[in-house]
C-alpha positions as CSV (number, residue, x, y, z in Angstrom):
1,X,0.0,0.0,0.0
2,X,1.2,3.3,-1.1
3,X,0.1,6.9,-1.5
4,X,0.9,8.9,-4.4
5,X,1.1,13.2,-4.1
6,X,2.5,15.8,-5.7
7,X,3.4,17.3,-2.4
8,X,2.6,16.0,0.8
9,X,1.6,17.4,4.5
10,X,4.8,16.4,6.3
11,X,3.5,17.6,9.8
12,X,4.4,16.4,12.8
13,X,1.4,15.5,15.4
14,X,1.5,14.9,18.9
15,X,-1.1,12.1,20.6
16,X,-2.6,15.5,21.9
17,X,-2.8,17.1,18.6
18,X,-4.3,13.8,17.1
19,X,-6.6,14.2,20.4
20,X,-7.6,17.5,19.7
21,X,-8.4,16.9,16.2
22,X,-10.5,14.0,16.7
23,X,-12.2,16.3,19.2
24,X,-12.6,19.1,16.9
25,X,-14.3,16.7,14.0
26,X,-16.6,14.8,16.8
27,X,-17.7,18.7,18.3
28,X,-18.7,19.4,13.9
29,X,-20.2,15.9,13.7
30,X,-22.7,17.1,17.1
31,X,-23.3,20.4,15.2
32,X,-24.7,18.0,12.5
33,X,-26.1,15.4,13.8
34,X,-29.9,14.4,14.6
35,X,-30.3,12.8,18.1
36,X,-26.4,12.2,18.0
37,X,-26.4,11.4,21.8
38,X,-28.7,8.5,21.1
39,X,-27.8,7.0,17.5
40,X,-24.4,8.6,17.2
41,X,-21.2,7.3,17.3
42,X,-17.8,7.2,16.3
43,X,-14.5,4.7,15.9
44,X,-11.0,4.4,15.9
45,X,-9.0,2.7,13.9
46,X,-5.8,2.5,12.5
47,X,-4.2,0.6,9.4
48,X,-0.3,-0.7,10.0
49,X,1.5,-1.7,6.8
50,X,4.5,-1.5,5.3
51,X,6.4,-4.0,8.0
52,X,8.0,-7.4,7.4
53,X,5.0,-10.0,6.6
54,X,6.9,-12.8,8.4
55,X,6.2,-10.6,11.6
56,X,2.5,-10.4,11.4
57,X,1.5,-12.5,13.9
58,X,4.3,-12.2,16.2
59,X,3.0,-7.9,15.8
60,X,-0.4,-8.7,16.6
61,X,0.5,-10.8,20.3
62,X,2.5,-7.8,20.9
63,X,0.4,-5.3,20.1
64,X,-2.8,-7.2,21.5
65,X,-0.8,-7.2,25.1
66,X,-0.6,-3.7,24.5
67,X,-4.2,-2.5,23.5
68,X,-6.3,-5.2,24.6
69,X,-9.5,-3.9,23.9
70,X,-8.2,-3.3,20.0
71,X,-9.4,-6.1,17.8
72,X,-6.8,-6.8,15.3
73,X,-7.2,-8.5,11.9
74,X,-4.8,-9.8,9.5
75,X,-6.5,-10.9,6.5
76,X,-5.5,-8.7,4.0
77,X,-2.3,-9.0,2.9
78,X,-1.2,-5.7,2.4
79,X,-1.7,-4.5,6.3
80,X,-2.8,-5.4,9.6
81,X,-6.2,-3.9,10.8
82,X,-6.6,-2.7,14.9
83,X,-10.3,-1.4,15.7
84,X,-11.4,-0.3,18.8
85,X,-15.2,-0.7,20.3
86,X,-17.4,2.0,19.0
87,X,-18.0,4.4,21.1
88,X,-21.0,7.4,21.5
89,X,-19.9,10.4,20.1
90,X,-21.3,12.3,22.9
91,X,-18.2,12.0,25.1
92,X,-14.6,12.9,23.6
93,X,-12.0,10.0,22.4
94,X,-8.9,9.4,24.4
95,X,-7.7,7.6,21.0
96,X,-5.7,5.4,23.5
97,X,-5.4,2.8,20.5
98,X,-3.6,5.5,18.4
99,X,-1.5,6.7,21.3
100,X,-0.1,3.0,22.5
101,X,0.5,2.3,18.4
102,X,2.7,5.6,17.9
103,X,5.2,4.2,21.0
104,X,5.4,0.6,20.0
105,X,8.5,-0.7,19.2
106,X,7.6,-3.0,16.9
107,X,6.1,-0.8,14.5
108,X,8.8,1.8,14.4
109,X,9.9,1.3,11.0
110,X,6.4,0.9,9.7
111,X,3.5,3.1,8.6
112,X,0.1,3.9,9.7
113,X,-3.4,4.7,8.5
114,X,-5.2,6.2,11.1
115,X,-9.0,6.2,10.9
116,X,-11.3,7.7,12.4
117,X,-15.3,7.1,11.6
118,X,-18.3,8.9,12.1
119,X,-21.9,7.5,12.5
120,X,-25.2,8.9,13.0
121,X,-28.0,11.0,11.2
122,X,-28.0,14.0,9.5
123,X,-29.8,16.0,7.5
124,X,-29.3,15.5,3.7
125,X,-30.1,17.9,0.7
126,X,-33.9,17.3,1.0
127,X,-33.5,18.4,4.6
128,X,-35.4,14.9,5.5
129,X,-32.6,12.7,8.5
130,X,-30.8,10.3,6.7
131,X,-28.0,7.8,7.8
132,X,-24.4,8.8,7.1
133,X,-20.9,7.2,7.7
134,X,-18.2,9.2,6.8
135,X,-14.3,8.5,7.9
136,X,-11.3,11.0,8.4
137,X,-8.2,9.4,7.1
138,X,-4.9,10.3,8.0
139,X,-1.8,8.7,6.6
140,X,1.7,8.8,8.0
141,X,4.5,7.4,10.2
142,X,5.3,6.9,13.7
143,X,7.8,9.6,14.8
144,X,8.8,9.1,18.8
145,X,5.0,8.8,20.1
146,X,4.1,11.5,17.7
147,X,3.0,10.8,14.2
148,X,4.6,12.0,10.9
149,X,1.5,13.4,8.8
150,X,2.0,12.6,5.1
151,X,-1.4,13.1,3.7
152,X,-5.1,13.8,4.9
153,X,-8.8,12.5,3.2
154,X,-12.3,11.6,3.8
155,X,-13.7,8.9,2.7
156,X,-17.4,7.7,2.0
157,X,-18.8,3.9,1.3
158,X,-18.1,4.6,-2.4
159,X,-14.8,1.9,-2.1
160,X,-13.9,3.7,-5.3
161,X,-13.2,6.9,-4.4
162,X,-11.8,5.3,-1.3
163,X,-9.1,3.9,-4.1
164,X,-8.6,6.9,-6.0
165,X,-7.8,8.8,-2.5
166,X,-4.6,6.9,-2.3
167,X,-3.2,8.2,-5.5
168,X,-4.5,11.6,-5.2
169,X,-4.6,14.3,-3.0
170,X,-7.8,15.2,-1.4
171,X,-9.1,18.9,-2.4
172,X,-9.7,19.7,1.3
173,X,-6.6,18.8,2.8
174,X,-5.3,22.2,3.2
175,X,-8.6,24.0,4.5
176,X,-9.4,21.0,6.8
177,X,-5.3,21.8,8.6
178,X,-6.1,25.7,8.3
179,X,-9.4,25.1,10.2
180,X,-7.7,22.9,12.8
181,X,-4.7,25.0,13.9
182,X,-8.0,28.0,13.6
183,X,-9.2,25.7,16.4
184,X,-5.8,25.1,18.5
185,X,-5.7,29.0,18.5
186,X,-9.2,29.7,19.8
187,X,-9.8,27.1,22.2
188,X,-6.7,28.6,24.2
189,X,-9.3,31.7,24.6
190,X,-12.7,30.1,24.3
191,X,-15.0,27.9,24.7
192,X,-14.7,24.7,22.2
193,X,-17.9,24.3,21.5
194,X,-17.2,28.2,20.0
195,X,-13.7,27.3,18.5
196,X,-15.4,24.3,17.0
197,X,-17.9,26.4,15.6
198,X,-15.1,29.1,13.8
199,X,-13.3,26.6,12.8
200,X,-16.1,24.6,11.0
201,X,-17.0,27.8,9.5
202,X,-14.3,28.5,8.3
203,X,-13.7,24.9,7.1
204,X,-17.4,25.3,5.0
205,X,-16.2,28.7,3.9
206,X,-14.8,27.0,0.5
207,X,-15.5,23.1,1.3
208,X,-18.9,21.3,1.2
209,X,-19.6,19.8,4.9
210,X,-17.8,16.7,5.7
211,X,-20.6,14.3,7.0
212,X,-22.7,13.7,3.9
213,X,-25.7,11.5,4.4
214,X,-25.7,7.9,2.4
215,X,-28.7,9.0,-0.1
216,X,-27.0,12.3,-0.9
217,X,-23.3,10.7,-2.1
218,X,-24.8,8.1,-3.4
219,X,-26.8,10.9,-6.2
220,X,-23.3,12.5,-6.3
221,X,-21.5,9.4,-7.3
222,X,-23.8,8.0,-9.6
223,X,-23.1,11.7,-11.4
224,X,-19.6,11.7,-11.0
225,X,-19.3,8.1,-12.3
226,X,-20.6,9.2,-15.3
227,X,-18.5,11.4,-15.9
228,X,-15.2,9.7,-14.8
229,X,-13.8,6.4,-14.7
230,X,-13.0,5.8,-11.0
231,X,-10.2,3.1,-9.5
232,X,-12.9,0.4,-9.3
233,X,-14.3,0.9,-13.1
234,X,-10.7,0.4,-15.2
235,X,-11.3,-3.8,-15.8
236,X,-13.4,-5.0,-19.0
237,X,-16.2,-5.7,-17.1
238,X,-17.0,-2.6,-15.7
239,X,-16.0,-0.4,-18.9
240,X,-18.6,-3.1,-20.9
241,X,-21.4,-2.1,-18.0
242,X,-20.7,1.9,-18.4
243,X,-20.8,1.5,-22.5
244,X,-23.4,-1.4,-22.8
245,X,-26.2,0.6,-20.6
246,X,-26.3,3.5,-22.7
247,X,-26.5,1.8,-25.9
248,X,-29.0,-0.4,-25.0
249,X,-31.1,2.3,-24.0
250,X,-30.2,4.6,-26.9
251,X,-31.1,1.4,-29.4
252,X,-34.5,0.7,-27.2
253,X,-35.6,4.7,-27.6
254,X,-34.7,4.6,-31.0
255,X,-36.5,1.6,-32.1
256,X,-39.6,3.3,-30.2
257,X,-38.7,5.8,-32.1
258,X,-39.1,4.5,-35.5
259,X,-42.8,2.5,-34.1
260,X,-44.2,5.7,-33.0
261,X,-42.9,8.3,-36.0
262,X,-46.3,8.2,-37.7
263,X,-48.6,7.4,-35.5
264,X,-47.4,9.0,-32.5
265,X,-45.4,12.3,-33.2
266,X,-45.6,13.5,-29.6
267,X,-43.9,10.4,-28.2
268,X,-41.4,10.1,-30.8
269,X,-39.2,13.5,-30.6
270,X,-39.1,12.6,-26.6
271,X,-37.6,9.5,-27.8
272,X,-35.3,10.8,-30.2
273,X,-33.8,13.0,-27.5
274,X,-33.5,10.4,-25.3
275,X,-31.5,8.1,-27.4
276,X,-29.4,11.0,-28.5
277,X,-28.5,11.6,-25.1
278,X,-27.7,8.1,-24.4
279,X,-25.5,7.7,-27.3
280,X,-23.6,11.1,-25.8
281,X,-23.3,9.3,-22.6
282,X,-21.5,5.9,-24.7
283,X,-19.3,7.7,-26.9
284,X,-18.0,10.0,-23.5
285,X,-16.9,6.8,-21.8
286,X,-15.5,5.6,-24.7
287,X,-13.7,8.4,-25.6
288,X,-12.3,8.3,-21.8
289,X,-10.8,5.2,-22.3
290,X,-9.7,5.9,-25.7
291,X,-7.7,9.0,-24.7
292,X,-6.1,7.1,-21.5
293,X,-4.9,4.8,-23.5
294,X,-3.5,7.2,-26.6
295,X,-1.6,9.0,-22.7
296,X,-0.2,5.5,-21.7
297,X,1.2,4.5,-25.6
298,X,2.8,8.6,-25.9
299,X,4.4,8.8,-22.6
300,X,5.3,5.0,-22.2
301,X,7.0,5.3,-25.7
302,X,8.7,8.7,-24.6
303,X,9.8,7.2,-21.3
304,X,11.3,4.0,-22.7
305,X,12.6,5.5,-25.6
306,X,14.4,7.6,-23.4
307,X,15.9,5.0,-20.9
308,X,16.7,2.7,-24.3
309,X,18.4,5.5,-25.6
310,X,22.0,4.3,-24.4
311,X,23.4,1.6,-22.3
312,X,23.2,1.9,-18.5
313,X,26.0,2.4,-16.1
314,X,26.2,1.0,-13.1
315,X,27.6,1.6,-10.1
316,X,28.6,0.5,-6.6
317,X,26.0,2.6,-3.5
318,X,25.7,1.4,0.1
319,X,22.0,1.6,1.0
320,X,22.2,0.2,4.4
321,X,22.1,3.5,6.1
322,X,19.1,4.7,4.1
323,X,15.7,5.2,6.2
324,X,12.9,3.6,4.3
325,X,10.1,1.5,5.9
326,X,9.8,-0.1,2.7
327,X,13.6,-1.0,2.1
328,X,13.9,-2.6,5.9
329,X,10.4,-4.5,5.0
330,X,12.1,-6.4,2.3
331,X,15.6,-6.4,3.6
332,X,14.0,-8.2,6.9
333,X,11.9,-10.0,4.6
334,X,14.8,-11.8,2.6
335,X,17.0,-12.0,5.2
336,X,14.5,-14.0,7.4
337,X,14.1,-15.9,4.2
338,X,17.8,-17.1,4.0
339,X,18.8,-14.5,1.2
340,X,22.6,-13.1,1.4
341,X,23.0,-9.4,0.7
342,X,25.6,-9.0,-2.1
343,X,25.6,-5.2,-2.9
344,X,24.0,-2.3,-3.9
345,X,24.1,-0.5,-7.3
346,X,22.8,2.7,-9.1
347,X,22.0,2.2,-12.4
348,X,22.6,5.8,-14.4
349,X,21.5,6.1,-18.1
350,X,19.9,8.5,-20.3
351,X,18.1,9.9,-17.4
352,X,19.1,10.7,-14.1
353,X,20.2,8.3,-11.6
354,X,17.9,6.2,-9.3
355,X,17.8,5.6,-5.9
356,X,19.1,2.4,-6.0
357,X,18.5,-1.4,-6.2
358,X,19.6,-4.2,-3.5
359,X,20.9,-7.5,-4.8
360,X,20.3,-10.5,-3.0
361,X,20.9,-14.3,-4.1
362,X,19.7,-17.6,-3.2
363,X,20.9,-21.4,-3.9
364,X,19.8,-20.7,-7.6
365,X,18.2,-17.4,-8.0
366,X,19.5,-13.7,-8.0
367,X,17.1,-11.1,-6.2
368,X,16.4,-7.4,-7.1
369,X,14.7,-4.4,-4.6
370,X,14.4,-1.7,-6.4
371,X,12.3,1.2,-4.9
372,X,10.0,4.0,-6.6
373,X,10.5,7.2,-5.0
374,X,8.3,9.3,-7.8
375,X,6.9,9.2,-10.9
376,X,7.4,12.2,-13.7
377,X,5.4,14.7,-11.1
378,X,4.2,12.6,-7.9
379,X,5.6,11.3,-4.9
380,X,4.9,8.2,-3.5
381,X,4.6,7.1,0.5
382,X,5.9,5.2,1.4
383,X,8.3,4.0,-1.5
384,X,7.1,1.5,-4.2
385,X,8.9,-1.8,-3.9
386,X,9.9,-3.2,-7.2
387,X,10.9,-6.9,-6.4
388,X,12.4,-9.3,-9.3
389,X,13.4,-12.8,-8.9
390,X,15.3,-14.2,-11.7
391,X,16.9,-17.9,-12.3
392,X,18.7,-19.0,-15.2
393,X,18.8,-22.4,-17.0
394,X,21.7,-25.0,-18.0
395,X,19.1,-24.3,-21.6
396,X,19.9,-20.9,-21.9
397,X,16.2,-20.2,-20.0
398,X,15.4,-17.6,-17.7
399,X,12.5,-17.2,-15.2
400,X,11.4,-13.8,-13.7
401,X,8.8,-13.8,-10.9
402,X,7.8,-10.2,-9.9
403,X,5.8,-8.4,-7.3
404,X,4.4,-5.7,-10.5
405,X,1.7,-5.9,-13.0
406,X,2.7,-6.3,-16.8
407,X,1.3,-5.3,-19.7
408,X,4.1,-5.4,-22.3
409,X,4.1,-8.1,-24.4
410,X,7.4,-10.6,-23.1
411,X,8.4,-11.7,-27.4
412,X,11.2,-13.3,-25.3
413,X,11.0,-17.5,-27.0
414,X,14.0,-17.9,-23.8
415,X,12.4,-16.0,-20.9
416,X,9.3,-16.3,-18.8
417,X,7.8,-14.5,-16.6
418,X,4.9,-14.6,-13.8
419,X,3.6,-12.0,-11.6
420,X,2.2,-12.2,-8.0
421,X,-0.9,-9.5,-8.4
422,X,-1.7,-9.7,-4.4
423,X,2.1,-9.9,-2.8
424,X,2.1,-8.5,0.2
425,X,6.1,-8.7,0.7
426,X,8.6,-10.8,-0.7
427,X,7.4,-14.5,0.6
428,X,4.3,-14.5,-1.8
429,X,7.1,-13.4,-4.7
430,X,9.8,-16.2,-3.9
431,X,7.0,-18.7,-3.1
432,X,5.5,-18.4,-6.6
433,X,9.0,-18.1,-7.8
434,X,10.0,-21.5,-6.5
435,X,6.6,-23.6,-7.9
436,X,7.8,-22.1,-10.8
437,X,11.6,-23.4,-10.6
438,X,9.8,-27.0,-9.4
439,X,7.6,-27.4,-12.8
440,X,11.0,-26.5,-14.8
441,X,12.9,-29.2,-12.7
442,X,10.6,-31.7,-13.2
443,X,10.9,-31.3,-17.2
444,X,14.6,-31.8,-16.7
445,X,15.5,-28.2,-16.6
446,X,18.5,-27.5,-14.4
447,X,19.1,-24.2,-12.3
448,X,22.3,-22.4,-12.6
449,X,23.7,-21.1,-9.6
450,X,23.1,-17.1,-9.1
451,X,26.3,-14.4,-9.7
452,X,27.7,-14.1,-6.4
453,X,30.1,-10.9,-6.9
454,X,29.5,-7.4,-7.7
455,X,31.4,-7.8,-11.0
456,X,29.5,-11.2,-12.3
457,X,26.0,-8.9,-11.2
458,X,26.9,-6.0,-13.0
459,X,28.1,-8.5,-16.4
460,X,24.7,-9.6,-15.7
461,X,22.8,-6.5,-15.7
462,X,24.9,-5.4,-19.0
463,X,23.9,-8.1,-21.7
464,X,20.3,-7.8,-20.0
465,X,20.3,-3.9,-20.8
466,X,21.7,-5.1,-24.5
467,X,19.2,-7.4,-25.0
468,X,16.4,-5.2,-23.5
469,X,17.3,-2.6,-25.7
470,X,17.6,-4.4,-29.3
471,X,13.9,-5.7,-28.4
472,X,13.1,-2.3,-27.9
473,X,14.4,-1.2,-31.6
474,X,12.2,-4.2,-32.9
475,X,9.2,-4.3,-30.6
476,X,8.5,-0.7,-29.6
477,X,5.6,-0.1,-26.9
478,X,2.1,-1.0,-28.9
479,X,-1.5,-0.4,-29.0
480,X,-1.8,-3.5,-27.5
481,X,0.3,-2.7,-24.5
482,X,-1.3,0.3,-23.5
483,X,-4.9,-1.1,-24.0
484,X,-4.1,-3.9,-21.0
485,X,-2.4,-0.8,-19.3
486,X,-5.6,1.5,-20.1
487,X,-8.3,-1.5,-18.6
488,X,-5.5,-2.5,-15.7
489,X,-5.4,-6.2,-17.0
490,X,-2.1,-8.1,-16.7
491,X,-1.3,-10.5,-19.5
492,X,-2.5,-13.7,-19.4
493,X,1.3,-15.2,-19.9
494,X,2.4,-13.7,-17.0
495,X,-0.2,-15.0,-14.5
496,X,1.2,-17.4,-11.4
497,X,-0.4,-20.7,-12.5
């Protein structure tokens, strides 16, 4: 799990800052709410990831010991989950489950979501009570019992603006941080039930109100959905449902259409308009997905023409003193896997130079962490693990197992190539990896031990930039590529079996 920004909050919070501002959202959830001492209510939560996944369960004893009224789920594979009890939001949080999390030890090096969720009636645009639940999100790291904020949003049910959240910054993330310091400064001179009120003014000055009842985002996001494609949308099967539903309407109004033109002049036209509008509404989403996918072939040509340009350089970095929670992840990771650390190199070509890749090996396979800092423009949050496991052949075969979607067609008759969509960390990768290397044994395929020294690694990583680079010249980035890009779908020859 990772956030992506062009520019994040990078605030430091106290436990009584984070205090204060759960106080100040519960005080503007009361000024909204119907009845909120009887039906409302509110919970915290918080979201750990980006720590070692051999260490899950050992985390959640520890932590358990330490917050023992937390429930804690593991399930998902890309974080562990700690809720407490919901509790009324007529009295204030003492968010004890976010304070004992920032001072664990053993989530130093990781990073947190802290949630915070709201329940209760309000009053939505018809001015009729309505259910809502709405959830304050903030994203960061622990930082000595304080918490390092990297990003702030709000999130709905709507699971796919929930996903789009993640990859880009929420509108109100400024005005909601201006209205809370408004509220540190006035609740030193009054009352907070006042403060409260300035700073939710303030807040609704430019922003609509925070707690939006479950009829009235649902009418918003049925809008909005029609006139984007959100996170949840970009497979085959939902782009079908957004394209077929218009056309079968504008083909049903328009074969009314045709039976009532004589006959029935006055039912017709209505028709007519009907199905034009309809066919607007198909040919918008699929000129949507056209123009992402004319964005992903003209950059991905640009960037890879760029980086196949001329041969790579490589050389020799020491990443061990680097602070990443994602580096110490999958350095813990492979070490408690049996991995030995051989270097570190920065590979330098047409561009400028990354931030560097680790290089592990095993009996018979040589392992790459490379990390994604940014894109062109954005940032990401933590850094994006890039994890590649590769094993050669007595043959002349090679298999690559990767943590990362692909969409590029391999045209490689010597290598394959599988992906693990829902890795967590680096077991799920070198797990697949080694079903993989069993099915090759067992046709008589024989591993080749891994290079062991910087300068067999680097001879390595040469030829591959030659070869990568000559398929480039004769297999450029297609149509077809950025089509499985455009509808997120990863090639069918690169799916774990």
């Amino acid at each position: 799990m990772e956030i992506l920004r062009d520019k994040f909050v990078d605030r430091l919070l106290s436990a009584s800052d984070l205090a204060v501002l759960a106080d100040m959202l519960r005080r503007w959830f009361l000024a909204n709410a119907i009845d909120a001492e009887q039906s409302g209510e509110f919970q915290i939560a918080a979201w750990i990831f980006s720590f070692p996944q051999q260490r899950r369960k050992e985390l959640i004893r520890s932590l358990s010991a330490r917050v023992p009224e937390a429930v804690f789920d593991d399930t998902d594979p890309d974080h562990v989950t700690a809720v407490d009890p919901a509790e009324t939001v007529e009295y204030s949080s003492q968010i004890i489950l976010w304070r004992d999390l920032l001072v664990a030890p053993e989530i130093k090096q990781a990073c947190l979501l802290l949630r915070m969720t709201f329940r209760g009636f309000v009053k939505n645009s018809r001015n009729h009570p309505e259910q809502a639940v709405t959830t304050l999100v903030l994203c960061g790291a622990p930082a000595d019992g304080a918490l390092l904020l990297k990003a702030v949003w709000q999130e709905g049910l709507d699971q796919g603006i929930a996903m789009g959240l993640r990859l880009t910054r929420w509108l109100h993330e400024t005005r909601l941080m201006q209205a809370f310091d408004l509220y540190l400064k006035q609740s030193g001179s009054d009352p907070r039930d006042v403060a409260a009120r300035q700073a939710h003014e303030h807040f609704r000055g430019e922003c609509p109100d925070l707690f939006i009842s479950q009829g009235d985002e649902r009418r918003v996001m049925r809008l909005l959905r029609r006139q984007v494609e959100t996170m949840d949308e970009r497979g085959p099967t939902a782009f079908t449902r957004r394209l077929g539903v218009p056309l079968l309407v504008a083909v049903g109004l328009s074969t009314l259409a045709l039976f009532c033109a004589r006959d029935f002049p006055l039912i017709a036209l209505p028709c007519v308009v009907g199905a034009v509008s309809a066919l607007t509404i198909a040919g918008r989403v699929a000129w949507l997905k056209f123009a992402l996918m004319r964005r992903y072939f003209t950059q991905m040509r640009k960037t890879f023409g760029a980086l196949h340009s001329a041969p790579i350089e490589y050389q020799q970095i020491d990443l061990s003193t680097v602070e990443s929670p994602t580096l110490f992840k999958y350095t813990t990771e492979l070490k408690d896997f049996g991995a030995r650390h051989v270097c570190d190199l920065t590979a330098k070509g047409s561009g400028q130079p990354d931030r560097g890749i680790r290089y592990y090996v095993t009996d018979d396979a040589l392992i790459a962490v490379g990390l994604l800092h940014r894109t062109e423009r954005l940032f990401y949050f933590p850094p994006r693990a890039v994890l590649l496991v590769s094993t050669r052949f007595q043959d002349g075969r090679r298999h690559v197992t990767s943590n990362t979607r692909e969409y590029r067609k391999l045209r490689r008759p010597n290598v394959s190539r599988r992906c693990v969509l829902s890795a967590g960390g680096a077991e799920e990768v070198l797990a697949a990896h080694r079903r993989c290397l069993d099915k090759f044994i067992s046709t008589g395929s024989m591993p080749l031990p891994p290079s062991q020294t910087i300068a067999a690694i680097v001879e390595r990583l040469v030829e591959q930039d030659q070869e990568n680079r000559e398929r480039w010249e004769k297999y450029p980035y297609s149509w077809g590529d950025a089509a499985h890009a455009a509808f997120k779908v990863c090639r069918r020859e690169y799916l774990v079996d």
